[in-house]
N, C-alpha and C positions, 0 to 999 in steps of 0.2 A: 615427471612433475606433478604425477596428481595419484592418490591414494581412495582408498576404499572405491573402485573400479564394481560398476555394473553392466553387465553386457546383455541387455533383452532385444527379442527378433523385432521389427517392426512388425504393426498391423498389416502392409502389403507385402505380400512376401514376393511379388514380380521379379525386384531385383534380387532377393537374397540381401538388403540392407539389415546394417542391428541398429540399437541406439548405445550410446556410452554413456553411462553418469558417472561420476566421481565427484572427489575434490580437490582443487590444487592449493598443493604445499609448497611452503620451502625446502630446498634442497635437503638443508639440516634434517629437517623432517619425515623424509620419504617410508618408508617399510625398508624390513631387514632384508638384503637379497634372495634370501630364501622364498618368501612372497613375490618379491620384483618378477623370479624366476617361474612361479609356478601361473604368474598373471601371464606373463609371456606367453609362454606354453599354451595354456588356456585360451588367448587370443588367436595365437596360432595355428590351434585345434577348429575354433568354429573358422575362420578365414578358409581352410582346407577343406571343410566338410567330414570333418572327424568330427566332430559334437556339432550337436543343434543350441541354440541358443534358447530361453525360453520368453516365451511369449511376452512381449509389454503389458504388464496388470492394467485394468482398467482402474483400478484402488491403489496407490501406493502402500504394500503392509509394510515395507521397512521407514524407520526414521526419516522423517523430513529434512531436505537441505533446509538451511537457515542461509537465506540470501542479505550480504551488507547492503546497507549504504554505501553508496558513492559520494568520494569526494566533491568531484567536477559534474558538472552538468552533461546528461547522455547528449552527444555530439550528434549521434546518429542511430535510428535503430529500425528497422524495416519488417515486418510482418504480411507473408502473399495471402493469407489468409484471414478472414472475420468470423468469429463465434459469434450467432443470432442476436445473443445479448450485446455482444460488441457494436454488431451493426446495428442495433439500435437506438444507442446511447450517441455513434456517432450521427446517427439522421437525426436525433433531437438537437446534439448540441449545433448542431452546422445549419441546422434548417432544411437539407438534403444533404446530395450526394459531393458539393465541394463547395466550400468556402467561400469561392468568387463563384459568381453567376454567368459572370461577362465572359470568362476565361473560357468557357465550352460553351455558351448562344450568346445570341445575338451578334453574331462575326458577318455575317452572309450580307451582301453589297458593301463592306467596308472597304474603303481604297486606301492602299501603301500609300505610305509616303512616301516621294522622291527622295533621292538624296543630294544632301546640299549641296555637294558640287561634284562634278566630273568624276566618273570610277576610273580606277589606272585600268590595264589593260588586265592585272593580276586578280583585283578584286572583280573586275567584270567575268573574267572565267571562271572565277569560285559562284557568282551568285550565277551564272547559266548552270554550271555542274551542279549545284544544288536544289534550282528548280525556283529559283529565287523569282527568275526572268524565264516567262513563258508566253506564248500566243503567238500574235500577230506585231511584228515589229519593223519598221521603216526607217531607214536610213535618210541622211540628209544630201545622197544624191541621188534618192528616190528608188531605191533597191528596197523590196519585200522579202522579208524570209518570214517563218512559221520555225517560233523555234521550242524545244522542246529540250530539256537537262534534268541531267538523271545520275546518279551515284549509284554502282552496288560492290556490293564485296564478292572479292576473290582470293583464291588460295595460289599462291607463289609456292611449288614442288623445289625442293631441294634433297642431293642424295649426297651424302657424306659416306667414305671408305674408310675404315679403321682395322688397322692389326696390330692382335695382338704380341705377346711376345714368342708363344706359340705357334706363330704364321695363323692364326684364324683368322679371317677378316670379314668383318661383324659391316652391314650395310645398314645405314639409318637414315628415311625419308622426315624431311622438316617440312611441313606444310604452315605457311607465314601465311596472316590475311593480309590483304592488301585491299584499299578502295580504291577500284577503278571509275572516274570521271566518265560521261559519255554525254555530248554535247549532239544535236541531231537537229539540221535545220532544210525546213523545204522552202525553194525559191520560187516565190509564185513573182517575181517584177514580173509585168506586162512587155511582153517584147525581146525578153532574156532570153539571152540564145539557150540558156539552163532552167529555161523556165520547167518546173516538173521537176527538178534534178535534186536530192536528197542528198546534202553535205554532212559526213558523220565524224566528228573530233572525239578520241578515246586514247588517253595513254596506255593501254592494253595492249602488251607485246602483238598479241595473237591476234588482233583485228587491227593493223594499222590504218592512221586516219585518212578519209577515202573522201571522196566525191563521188558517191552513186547513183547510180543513172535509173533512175524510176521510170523515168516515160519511154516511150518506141520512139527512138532515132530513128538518123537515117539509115545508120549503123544498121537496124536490126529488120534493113527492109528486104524485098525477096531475091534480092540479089546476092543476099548471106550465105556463105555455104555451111556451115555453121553456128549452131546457140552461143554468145558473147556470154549469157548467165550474169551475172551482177559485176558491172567496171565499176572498179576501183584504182582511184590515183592515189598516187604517193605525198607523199608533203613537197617536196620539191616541183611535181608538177603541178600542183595546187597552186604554188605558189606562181610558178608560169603562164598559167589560167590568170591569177587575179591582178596579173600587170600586163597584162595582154601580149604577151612574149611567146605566145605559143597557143596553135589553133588545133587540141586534138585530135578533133570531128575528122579529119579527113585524116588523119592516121587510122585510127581506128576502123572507117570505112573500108581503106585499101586492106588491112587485116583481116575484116571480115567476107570481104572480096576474094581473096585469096591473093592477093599481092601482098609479099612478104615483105619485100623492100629491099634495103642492101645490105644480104646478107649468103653467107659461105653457098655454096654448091651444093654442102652435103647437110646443112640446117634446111634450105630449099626442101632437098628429097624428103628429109625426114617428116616437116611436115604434112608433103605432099600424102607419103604416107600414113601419118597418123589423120587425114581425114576421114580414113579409111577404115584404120586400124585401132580409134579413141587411145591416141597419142594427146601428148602434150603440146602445143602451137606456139611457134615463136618467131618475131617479127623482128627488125633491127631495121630504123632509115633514120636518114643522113637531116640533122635539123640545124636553122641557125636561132638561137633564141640567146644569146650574150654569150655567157660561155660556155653554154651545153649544145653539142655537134651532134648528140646521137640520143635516141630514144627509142626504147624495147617497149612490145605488148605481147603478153601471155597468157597464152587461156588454159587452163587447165584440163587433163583429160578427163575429167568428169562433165566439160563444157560449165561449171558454176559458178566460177569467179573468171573475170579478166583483168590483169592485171597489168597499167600503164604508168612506167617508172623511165628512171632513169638511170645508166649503169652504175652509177656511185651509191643505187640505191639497193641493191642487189645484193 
């Protein structure tokens, strides 16, 4: 689509970039194939490193483009850089360096607005994930958290298999971004048996949302035979935590005790074992909390995570 084709090297040559100039025509228009073919070629040749491209003049010696009019008004047009005289012209006409004055000072003790009525539950986790709603926050049955939200991006791995008709089969990793939420509140209530206890909400496969235990339990006292390293609950016992359906702490104790609970003869040995041998630790006792009977804790054999679910959660 575009005719009389210049191909000079740029001034940094780090990447090996060129520049292109031309100009575009219509179809009707184009050069004879014979040209089409040798501009190919020729692009082809510097891309490979069979010719050098030549240097960007600092003078242009060929003919100048002749740029139109436009019809419509530029919609849009963006420049990362200013020429001294550019930035000039714009400190003159601006008066500085933007337009509004307000918009970059004068912000500092300004107070949000409220909003005018009640957030659902949906718009209240978008503005904690986005940092909206931060500090020190009090509930109206007198619960303290410290909360803190935060968004970052991450990359979702996918590996696709293709063969061809030849039986080769060609392997292609797709890396998709994704932004993961991460919501992270400490419970200072006075009297909370969680007082200290750091709640983390993330829909990030790889980190499920946890309730983790910042402060020394009783859990991690010298009757431990074992490091717990950072507990983490599941959403389901989270949710048994906040209708008061289920009292951890003494699970957890008898696991770090070394009381396993009620589980096989040969899970028994194995941990016994692995106190020994930095095995993996696994726990299974008999609970009533509505309709879940049984609950697992697992420490990992590195001792850094422990990990308190439920089997449906596994």
């Amino acid at each position: 689509h575009f005719t009389g084709l210049r191909i000079c090297a740029a001034v940094d040559r780090t990447f090996k970039q060129v520049v292109i100039f031309g100009i575009r025509v219509r179809r009707q228009d184009l050069a004879r194939p014979r040209e089409v073919a040798a501009m190919r070629e020729h692009l082809r040749a510097i891309g490979s490193g069979e010719q050098a491209a030549d240097l960007l003049p600092a003078t242009w010696p060929w003919e100048q483009y002749a740029v139109l009019p436009i019809a419509n008004d530029l919609e849009q047009f963006y420049r990362i850089t200013l020429e001294p005289e550019q930035f000039s012209e714009e400190v003159l006409r601006l008066r500085g360096l933007w337009p509004d004055f307000t918009l970059h000072f004068g912000q500092t003790g300004a107070q949000p607005r409220a909003p005018v009525k009640a957030l659902s539950r949906w718009h209240l986790a978008l503005a904690l994930a986005a940092g909206a709603i931060t500090g020190v926050v009090t509930s109206r049955s007198g619960r303290v958290l410290v909360l803190k939200g935060d968004t970052y991006k991450d990359k979702v791995p996918k590996t696709e298999f293709t063969e061809d008709e030849d039986g080769n089969v060609f392997e292609t990793r797709i890396l998709t971004d994704r932004f993961v939420p991460r919501i992270r509140a400490w419970d200072m209530t006075p009297g909370s048996s969680y007082l200290g206890c750091a709640l983390t909400i993330s829909s990030d496969a790889t980190t499920p949302a946890a309730h983790e235990t910042t402060s020394n339990t009783d859990a991690r006292s010298q009757d431990a035979l074992f490091e717990l390293g950072r507990v983490v609950l599941t959403h389901s016992v989270q949710s048994l935590l906040e209708n008061n359906s289920l009292d951890v702490m003494q699970y957890l104790r008898r696991h770090a005790t070394g009381d396993w609970g009620e589980i096989s003869n040969d899970d028994w040995d194995s941990n016994q074992q692995a106190l020994s041998a930095e095995g993996r630790l696994f726990s299974g006792y008999d609970i009533d909390a509505g309709d879940e009977t049984r609950l697992w804790i697992i420490t990992e054999v590195d001792r850094s995570v422990t990990t308190i679910m439920l089997p449906s959660d596994y």
